[in-house]
N, C-alpha and C positions, 0 to 999 in steps of 0.2 A: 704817353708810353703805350707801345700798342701791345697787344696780347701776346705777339711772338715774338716779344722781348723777354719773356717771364720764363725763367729758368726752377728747378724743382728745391723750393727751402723759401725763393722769395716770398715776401710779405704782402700782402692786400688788404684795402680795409674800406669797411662799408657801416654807413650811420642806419640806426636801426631805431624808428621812433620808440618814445618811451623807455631805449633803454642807451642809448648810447653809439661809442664806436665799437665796432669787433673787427678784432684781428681775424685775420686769413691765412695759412701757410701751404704755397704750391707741394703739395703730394705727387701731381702727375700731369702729364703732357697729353693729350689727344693730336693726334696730327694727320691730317685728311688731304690730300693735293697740296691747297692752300689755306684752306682751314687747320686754324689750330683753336681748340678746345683745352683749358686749365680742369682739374681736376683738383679742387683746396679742401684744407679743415680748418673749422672755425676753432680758435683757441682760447674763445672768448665763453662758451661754452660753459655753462657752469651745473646742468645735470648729471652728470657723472659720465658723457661719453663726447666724442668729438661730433659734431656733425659733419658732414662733409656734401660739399653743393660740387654742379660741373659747371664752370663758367665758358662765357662763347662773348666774340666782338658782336654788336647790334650794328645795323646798319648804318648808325650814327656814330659808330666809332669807339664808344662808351662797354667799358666789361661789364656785362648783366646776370644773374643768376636764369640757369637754364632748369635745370633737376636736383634735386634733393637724392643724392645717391646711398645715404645710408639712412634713409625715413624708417622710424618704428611705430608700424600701425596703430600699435596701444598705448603712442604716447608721443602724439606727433608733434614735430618742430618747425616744420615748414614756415611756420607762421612769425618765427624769427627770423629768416632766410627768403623769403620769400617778398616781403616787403617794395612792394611795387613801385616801381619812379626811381629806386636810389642805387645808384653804381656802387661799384669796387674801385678803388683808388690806390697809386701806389705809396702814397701818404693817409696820416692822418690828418694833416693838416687841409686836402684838398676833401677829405671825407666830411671833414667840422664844418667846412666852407658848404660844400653843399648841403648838411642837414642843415646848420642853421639859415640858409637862402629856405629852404622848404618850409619851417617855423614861421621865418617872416610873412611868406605867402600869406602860410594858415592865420598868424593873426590878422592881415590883412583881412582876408575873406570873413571872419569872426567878429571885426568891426565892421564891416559892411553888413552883413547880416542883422547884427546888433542895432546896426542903424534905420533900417529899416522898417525891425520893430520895433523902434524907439516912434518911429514918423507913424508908423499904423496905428499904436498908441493914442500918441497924442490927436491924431484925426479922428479915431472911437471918442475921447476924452470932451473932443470940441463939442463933434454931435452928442453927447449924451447932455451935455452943459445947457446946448441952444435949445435944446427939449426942455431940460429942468426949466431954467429959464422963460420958454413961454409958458409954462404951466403955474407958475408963481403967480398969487394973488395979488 
């Protein structure tokens, strides 16, 4: 679905690590030539006010968070919104789809890591052995 398909009430929805999916609902249009910019509030929101982000197509195709249009300096949220790598989707099902592809990654990389100092380990563990070892009477 592209961006200039999204009419003002539609729904969007973006996975948001450690806390889930959030709802999005089109508040407003931007409309530039051929640009069009969404303008949504998250309904997902659970401090006592809407946030509201301006959404824009990436040049991949993909709806990306651009600005945080209602940020409060003394108690910022961006950091919910903001969430780098993960699109807007007009489902949730395509939003679950991609968080959980992104968890795979992470464990992936997590076992890689893990494994490697599993191997540095055991190679300290060898040399420290063959040391013991020659030093025994």
């Amino acid at each position: 679905m592209s961006i200039k398909d999204y009419k003002i009430g539609d729904e969007l929805f973006r996975y948001v690590e450690a806390a889930g999916i959030f709802r999005y609902v089109v508040i407003g249009r931007r409309e530039r030539q051929e640009e069009v910019q969404l303008e949504v509030e998250c309904k997902t929101c659970s401090h006592g006010w809407q946030c509201q982000l301006l959404l824009a197509q990436n040049d991949y195709g993909k709806v990306v968070a651009v600005h945080m249009l209602n940020e409060d300096e003394d108690e910022p949220q961006r950091s919910w919104h903001g969430n780098e790598g993960f699109h807007f989707w007009p489902t949730a099902e395509q939003c679950k789809a991609e968080g959980l592809q992104k968890a795979l990654r992470n464990r992936i990389e997590s076992v890689r890591v893990a494994q490697e100092r599993l191997d540095a380990a055991k190679k300290s563990l060898a040399e420290i052995q063959a040391l013991v070892d020659r030093v025994q009477p």
